[in-house]
C-alpha positions as CSV (number, residue, x, y, z in Angstrom):
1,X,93.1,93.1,99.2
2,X,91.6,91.5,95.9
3,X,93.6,88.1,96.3
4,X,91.7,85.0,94.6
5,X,94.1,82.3,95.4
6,X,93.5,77.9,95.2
7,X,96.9,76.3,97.3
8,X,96.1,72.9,96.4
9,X,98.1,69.8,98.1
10,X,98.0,67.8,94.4
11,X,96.8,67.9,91.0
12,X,95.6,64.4,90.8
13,X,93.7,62.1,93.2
14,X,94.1,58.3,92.8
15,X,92.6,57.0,89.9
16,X,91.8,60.2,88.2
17,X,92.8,62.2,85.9
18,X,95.2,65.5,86.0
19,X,93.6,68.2,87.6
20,X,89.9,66.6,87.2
21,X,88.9,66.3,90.7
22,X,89.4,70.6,90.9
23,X,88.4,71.7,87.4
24,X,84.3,72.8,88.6
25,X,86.3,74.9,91.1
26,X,88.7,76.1,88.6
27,X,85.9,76.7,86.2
28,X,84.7,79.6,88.2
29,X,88.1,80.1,89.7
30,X,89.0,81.5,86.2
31,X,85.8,82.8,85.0
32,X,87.1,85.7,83.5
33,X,90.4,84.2,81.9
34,X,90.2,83.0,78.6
35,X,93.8,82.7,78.5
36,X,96.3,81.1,81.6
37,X,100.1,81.3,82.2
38,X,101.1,78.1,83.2
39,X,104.7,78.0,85.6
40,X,106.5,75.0,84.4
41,X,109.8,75.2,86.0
42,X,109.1,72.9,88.7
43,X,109.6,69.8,86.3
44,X,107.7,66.9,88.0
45,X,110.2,63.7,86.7
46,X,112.5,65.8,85.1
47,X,109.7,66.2,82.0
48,X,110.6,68.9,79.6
49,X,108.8,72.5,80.4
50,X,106.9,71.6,76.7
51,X,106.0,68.6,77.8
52,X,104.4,69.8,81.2
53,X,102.9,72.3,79.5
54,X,101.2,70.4,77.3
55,X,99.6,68.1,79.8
56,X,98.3,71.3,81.4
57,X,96.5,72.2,78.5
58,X,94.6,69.2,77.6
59,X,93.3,70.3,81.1
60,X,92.3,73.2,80.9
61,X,90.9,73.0,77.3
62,X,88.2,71.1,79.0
63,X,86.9,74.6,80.6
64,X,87.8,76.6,77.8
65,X,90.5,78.1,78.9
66,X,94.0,78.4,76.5
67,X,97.3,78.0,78.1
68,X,101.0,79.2,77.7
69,X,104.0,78.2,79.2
70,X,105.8,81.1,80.7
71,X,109.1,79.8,79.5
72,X,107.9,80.6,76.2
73,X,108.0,84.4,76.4
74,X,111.0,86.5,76.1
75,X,109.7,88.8,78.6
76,X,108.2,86.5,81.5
77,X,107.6,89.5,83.7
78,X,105.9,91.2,81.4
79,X,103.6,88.0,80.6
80,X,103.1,87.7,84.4
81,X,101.5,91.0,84.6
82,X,99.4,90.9,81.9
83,X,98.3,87.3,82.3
84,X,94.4,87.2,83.0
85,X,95.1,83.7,85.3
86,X,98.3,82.0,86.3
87,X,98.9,78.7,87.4
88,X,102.4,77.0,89.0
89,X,102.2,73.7,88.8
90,X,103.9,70.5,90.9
91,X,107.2,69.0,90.9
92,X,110.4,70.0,92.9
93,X,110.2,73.0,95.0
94,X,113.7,73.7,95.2
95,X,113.9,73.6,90.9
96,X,111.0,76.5,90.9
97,X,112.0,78.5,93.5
98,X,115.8,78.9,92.0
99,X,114.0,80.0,88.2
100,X,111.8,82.5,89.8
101,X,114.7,83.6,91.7
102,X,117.4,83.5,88.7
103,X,114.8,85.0,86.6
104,X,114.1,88.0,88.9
105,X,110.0,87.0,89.2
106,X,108.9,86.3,92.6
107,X,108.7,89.6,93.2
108,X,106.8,90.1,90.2
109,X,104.5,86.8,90.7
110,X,103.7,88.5,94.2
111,X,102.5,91.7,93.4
112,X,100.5,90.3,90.3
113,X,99.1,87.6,92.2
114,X,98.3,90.2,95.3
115,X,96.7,93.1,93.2
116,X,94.0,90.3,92.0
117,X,95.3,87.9,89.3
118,X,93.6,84.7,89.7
119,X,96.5,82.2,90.7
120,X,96.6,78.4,91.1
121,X,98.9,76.5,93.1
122,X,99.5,72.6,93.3
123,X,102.3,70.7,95.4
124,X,105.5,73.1,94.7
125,X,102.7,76.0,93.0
126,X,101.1,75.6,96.3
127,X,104.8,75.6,98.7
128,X,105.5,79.1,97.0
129,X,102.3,80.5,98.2
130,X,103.8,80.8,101.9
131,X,106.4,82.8,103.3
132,X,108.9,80.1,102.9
133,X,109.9,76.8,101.3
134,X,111.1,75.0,104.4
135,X,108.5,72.8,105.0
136,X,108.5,71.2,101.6
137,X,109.0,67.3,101.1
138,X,111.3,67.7,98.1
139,X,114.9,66.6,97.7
140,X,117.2,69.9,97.7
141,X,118.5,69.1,93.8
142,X,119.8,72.6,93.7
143,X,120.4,75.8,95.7
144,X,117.7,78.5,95.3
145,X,118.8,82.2,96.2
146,X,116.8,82.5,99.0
147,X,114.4,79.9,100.9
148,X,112.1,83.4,101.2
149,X,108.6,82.5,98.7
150,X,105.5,84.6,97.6
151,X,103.7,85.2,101.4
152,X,100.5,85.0,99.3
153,X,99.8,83.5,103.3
154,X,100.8,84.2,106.9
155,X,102.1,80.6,107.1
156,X,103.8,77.7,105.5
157,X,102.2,74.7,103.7
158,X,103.3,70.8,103.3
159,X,101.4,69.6,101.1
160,X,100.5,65.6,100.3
161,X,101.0,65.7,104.5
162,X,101.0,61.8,105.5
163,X,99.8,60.7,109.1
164,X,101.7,57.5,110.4
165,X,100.6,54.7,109.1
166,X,99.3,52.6,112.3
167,X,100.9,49.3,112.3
168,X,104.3,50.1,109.9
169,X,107.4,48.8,111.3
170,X,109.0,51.8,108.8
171,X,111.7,53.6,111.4
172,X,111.9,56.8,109.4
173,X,111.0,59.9,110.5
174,X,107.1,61.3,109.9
175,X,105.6,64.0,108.6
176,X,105.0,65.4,112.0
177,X,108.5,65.0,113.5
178,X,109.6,66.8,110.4
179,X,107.7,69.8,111.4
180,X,108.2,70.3,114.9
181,X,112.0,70.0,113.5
182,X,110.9,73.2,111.6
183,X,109.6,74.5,115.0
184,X,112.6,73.8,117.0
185,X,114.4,76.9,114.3
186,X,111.6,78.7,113.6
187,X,107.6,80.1,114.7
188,X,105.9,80.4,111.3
189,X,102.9,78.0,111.4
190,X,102.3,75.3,109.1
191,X,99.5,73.4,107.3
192,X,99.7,69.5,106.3
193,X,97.3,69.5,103.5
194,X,96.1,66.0,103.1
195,X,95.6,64.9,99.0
196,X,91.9,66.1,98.0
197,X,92.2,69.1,100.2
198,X,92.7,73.0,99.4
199,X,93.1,76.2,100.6
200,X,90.9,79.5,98.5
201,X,92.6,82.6,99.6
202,X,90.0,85.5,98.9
203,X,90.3,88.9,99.9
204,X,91.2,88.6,103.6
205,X,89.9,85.0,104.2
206,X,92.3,81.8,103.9
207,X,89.3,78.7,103.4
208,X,90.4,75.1,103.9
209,X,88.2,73.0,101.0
210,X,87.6,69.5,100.3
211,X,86.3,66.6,102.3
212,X,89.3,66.0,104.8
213,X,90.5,68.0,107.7
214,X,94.1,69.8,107.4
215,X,96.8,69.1,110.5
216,X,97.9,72.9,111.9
217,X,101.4,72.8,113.9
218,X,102.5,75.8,116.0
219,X,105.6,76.3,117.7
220,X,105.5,74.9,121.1
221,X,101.4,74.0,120.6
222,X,100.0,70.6,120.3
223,X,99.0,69.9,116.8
224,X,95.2,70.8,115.7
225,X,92.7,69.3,113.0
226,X,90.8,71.9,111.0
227,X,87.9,71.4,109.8
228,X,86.7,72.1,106.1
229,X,85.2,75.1,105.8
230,X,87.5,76.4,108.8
231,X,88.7,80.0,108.1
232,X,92.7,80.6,108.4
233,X,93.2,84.3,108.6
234,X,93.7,84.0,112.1
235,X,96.9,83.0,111.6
């Protein structure tokens, strides 16, 4: 397969600026797109898809790269296949998943995406890229059609994972009892992607990237640390 996939948990580290810790890797990411779709539906704040969009390009101006906003065509399929990159960007899972769904594209998005358009993925962008939604951290603000995502990968993601904070007196469930919730109704395994850290799906490898380890839960298995530079296609 001629996948070339980034699943990133975030767009922006502390104290920097949107997308700047990622842009050298997106620079060759993209090396043969002068031109990007940009996904805006997932609406980080409630911002206007304009306004998202916007923010988006100032970013990838930087590299030379021109962006649209997908909610700008009349035919988004159409502009989905012939896009030469495509990037979803962050914000509620639930809001994305029910356009692409309303909009008849996530079928569309997957076979462009799996046939070898470059795609980005941060927070939500990055949630669609497994084989379902359920592991997000988002508040359900609407009902999508189906829970069912791209399958870009052979597991779920949640990204900005959180370990326990040693010392809190904060009764509320972690990030970790969340997920082995998720295990209780289902086997699909699932990546906590800490903030700096991100998965490049190429061809048939799945290659965690950044400076931190990622947490791994399996059904009915005690959770793992991966390492970067760990391959994933096992799973």
């Amino acid at each position: 397969m001629n996948k070339k996939i980034i699943l990133a948990s975030t767009s922006t580290l502390y104290n920097g600026g949107y997308l700047e810790y990622l842009l050298p890797t997106l620079k060759k990411h993209f090396e043969s797109a002068k031109n990007l779709i940009f996904i805006p539906y997932a609406r980080p704040g409630g911002i206007t898809h304009e306004e998202y969009t916007k923010k988006v390009s100032e970013a990838f101006n930087t590299i030379g790269i021109n962006v649209s906003g997908l909610h700008k065509f009349d035919n988004p399929a159409e502009a989905i296949q012939k896009a030469e990159g495509i990037f979803t960007g962050g914000g509620n899972t639930f809001l994305l998943v029910s356009q692409l769904y309303n909009l008849n594209l996530m079928d569309v998005l997957k076979k462009t995406v799996e046939n070898g358009t470059p795609y980005l993925g941060t927070s939500a962008g990055s949630n669609i890229g497994g084989r379902t939604m359920n592991t997000t951290n988002d508040m359900p603000i609407v009902l999508p059609q189906s829970f069912n995502t791209l399958g870009l990968i052979n597991f779920n993601l949640n990204p900005h994972y959180l370990d326990p904070i040693e010392g809190s007196t904060h009764m509320g469930e972690t990030r970790e009892t969340r997920i082995n919730e998720f295990h209780k109704v289902s086997d699909i395994p699932v990546l906590g992607l800490r903030e700096g850290s991100w998965l490049e799906a190429y061809g048939n490898n799945i290659i965690l990237k950044g400076d931190l380890t990622a947490r791994l839960f399996r059904a009915g298995e005690f959770a793992v640390e991966m390492a970067p530079g760990e391959n994933l296609n096992f799973l």
